[in-house]
N, CA, C and O of each residue as an XYZ file, in Angstrom:
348
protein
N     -39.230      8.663    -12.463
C     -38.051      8.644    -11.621
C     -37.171      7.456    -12.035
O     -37.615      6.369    -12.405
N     -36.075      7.730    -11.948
C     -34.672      6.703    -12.430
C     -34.804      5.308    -11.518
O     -34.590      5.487    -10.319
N     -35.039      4.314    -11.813
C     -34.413      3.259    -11.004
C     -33.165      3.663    -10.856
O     -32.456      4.366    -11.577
N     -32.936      3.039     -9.640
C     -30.832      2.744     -8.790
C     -30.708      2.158     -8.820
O     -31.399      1.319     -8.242
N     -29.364      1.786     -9.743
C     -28.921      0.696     -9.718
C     -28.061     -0.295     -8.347
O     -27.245      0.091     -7.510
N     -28.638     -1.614     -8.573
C     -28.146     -2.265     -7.002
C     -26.540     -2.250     -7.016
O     -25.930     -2.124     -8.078
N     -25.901     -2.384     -5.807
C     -24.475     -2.331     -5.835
C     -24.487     -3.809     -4.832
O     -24.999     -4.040     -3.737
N     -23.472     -4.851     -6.001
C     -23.162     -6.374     -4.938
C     -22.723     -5.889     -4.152
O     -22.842     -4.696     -4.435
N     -22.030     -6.005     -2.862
C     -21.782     -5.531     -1.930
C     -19.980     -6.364     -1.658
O     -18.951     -5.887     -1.179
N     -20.253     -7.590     -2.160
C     -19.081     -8.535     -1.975
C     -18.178     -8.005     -2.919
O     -17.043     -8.143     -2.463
N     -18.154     -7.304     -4.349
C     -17.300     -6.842     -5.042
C     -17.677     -5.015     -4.931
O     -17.164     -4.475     -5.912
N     -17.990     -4.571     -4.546
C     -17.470     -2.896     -3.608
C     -17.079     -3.402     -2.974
O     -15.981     -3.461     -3.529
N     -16.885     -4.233     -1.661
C     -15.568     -4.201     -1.418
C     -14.244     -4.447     -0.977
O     -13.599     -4.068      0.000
N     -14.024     -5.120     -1.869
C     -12.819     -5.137     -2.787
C     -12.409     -4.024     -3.707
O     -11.244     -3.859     -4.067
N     -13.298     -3.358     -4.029
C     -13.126     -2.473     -5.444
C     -12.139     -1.508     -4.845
O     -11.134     -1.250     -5.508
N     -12.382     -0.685     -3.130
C     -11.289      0.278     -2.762
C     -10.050     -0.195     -3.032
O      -9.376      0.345     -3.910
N      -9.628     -1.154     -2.391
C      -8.338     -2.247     -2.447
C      -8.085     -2.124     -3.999
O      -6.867     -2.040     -4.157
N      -8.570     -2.092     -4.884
C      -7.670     -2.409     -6.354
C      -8.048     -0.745     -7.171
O      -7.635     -0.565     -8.317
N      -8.702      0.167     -6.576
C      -8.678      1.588     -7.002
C      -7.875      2.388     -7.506
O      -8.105      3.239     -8.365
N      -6.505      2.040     -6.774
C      -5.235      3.037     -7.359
C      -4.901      1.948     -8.232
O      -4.503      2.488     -9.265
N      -4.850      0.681     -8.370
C      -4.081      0.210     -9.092
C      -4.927      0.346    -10.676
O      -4.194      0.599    -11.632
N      -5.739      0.258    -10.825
C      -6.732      0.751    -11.945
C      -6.594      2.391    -12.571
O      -6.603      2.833    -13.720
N      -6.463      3.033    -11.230
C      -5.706      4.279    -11.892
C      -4.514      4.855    -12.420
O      -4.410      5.623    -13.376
N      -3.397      4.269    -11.487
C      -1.907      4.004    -11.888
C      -1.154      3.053    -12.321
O      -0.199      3.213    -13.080
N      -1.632      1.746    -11.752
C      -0.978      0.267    -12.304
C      -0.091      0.165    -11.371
O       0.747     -0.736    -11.413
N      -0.130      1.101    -10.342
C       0.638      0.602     -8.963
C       0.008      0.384     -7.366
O      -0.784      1.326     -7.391
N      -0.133     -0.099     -6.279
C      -0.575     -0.177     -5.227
C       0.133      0.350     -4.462
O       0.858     -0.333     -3.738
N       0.125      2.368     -4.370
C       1.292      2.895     -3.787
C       0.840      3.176     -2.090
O       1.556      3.697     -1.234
N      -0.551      2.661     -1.922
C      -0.638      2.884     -0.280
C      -1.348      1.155      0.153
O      -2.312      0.855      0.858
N      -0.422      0.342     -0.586
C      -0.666     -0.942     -0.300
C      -1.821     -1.510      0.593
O      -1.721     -2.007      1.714
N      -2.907     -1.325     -0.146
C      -4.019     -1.619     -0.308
C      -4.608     -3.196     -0.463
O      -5.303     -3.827      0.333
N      -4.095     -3.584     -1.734
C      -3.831     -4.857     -1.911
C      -3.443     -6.078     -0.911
O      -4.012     -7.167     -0.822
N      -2.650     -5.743     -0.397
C      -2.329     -6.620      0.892
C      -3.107     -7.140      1.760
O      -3.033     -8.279      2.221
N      -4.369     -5.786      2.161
C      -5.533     -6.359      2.682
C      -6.223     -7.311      2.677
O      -6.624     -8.101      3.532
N      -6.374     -7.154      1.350
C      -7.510     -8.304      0.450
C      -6.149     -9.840      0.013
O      -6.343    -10.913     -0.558
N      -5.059     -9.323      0.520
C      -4.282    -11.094      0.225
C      -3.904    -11.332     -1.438
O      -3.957    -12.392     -2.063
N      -3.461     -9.826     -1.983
C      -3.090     -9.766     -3.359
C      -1.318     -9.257     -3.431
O      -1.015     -8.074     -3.589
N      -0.284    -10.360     -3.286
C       0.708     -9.787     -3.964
C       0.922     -9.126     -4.600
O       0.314     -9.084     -5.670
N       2.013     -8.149     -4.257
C       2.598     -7.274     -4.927
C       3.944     -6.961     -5.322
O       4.603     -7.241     -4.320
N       4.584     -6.620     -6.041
C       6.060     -6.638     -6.658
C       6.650     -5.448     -6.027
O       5.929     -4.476     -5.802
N       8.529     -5.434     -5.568
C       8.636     -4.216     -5.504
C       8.485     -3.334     -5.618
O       8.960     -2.573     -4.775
N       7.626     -2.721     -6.870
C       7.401     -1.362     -7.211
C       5.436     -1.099     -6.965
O       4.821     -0.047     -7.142
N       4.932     -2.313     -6.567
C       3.714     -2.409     -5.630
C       2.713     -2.500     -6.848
O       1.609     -1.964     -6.749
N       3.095     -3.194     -8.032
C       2.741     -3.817     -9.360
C       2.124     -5.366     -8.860
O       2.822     -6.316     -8.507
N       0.677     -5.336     -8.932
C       0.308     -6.852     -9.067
C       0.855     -7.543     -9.948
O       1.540     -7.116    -10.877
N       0.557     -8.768     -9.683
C       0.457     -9.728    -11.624
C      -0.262     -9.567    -12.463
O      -1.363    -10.089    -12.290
N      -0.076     -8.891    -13.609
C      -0.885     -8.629    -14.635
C      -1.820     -8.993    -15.055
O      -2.681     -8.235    -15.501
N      -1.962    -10.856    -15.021
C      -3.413    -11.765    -15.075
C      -4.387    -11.304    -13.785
O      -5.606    -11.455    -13.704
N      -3.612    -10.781    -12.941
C      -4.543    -10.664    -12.060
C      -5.616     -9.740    -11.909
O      -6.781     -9.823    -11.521
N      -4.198     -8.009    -12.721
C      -5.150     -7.411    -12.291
C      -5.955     -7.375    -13.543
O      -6.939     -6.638    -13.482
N      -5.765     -7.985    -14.627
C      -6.655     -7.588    -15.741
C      -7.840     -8.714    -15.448
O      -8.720     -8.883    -16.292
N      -7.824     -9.362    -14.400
C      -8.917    -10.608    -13.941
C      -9.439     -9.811    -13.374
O     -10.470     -9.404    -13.908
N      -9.006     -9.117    -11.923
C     -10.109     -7.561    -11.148
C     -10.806     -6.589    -11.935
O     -11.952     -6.212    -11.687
N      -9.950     -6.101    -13.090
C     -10.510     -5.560    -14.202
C     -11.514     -5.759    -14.835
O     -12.106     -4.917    -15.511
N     -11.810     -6.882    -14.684
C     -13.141     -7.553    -15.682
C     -14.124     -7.752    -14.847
O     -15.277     -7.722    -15.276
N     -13.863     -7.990    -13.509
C     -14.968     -8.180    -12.174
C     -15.259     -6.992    -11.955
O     -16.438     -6.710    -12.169
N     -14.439     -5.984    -11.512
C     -14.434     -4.563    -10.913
C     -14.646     -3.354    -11.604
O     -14.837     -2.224    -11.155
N     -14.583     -3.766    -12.774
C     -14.204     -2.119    -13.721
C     -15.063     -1.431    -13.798
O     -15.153     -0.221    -13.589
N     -16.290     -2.708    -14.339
C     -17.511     -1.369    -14.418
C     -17.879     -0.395    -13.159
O     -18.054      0.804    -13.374
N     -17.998     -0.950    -11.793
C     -18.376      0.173    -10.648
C     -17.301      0.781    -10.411
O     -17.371      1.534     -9.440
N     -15.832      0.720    -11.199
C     -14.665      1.456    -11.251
C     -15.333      2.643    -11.880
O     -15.721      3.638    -11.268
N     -15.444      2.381    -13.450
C     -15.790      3.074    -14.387
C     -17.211      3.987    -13.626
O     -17.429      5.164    -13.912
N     -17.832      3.414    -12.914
C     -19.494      4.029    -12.661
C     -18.751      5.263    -11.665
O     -19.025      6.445    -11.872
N     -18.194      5.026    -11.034
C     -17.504      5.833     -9.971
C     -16.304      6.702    -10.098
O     -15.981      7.401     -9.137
N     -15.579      6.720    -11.256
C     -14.800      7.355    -11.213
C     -15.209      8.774    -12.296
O     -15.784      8.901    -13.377
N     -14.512      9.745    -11.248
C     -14.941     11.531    -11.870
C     -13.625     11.642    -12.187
O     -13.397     12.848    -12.100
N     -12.669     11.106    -12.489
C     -11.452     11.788    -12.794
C     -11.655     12.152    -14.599
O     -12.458     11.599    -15.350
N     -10.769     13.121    -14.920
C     -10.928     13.620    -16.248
C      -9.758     12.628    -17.200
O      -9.928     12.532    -18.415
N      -8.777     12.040    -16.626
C      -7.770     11.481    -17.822
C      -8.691      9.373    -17.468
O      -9.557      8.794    -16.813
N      -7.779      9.186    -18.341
C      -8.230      7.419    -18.750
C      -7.162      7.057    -17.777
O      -5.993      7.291    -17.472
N      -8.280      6.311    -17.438
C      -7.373      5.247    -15.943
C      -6.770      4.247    -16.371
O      -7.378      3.573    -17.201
N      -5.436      3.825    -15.975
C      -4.231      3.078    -16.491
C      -5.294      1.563    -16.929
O      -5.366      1.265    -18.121
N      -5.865      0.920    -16.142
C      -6.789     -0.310    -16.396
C      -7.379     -0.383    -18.177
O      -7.098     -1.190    -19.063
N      -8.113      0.600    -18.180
C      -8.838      1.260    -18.730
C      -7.641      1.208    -20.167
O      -7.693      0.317    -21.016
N      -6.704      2.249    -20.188
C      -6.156      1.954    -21.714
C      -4.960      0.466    -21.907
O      -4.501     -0.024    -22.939
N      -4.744      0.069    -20.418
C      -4.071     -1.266    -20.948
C      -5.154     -2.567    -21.144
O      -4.884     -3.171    -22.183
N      -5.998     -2.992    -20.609
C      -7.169     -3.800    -20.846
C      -8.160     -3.676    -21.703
O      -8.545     -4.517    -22.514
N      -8.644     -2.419    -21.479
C      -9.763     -1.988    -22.940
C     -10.863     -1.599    -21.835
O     -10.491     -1.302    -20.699
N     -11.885     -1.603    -22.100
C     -13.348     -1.781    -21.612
C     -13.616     -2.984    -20.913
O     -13.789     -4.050    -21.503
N     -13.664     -2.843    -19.514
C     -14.173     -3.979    -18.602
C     -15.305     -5.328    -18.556
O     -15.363     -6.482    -18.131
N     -16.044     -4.441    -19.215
C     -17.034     -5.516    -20.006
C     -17.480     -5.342    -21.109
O     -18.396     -6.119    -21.377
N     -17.060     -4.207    -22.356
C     -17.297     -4.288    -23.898
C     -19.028     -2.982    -24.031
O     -19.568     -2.209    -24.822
N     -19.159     -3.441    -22.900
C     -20.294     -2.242    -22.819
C     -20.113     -0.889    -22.757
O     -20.870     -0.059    -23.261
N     -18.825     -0.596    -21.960
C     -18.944      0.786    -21.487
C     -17.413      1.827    -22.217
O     -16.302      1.513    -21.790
N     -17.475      2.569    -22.888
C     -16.379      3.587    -23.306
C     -16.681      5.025    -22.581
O     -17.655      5.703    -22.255
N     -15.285      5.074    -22.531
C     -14.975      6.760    -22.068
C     -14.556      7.584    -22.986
O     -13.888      6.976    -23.823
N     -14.652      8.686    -23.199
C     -15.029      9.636    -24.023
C     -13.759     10.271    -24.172
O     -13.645     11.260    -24.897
């Protein structure tokens, strides 16, 4: 039988809060705000930032996400931690 892998609990969550922006590169149901993350008129973090969430968050992004296209994070950052590619 498979070990399960543990989930930190302190970064899930956060991870909802930066979800769309990993998928679109926008925070269009301002999400962000929650968690105390500026956002730009068009609901665009700061780029250091989010490619800083990116590197904390991506992989249980990546573990969790069923969508079929490459999530905006994903082709502007690269691989979250160098371990993991999408197909």
């Amino acid at each position: 039988m498979p070990i399960r892998k543990r989930v930190d609990r302190r970064r899930a969550e956060a991870l909802p809060a930066w979800r769309m922006v990993f998928q679109s590169g926008h925070d269009y149901f301002e999400d962000l705000a929650d968690i105390g993350v500026p956002v730009d008129a068009y609901g665009r973090p700061d780029r250091a930032e989010a490619e800083a969430a990116w590197r904390q968050f991506g992989d249980l992004f990546l573990a969790e996400c069923e969508d079929d296209f490459e999530p905006w994070a994903l082709s502007e950052f690269g691989p979250p931690s160098g371990r993991h590619r999408r197909a």
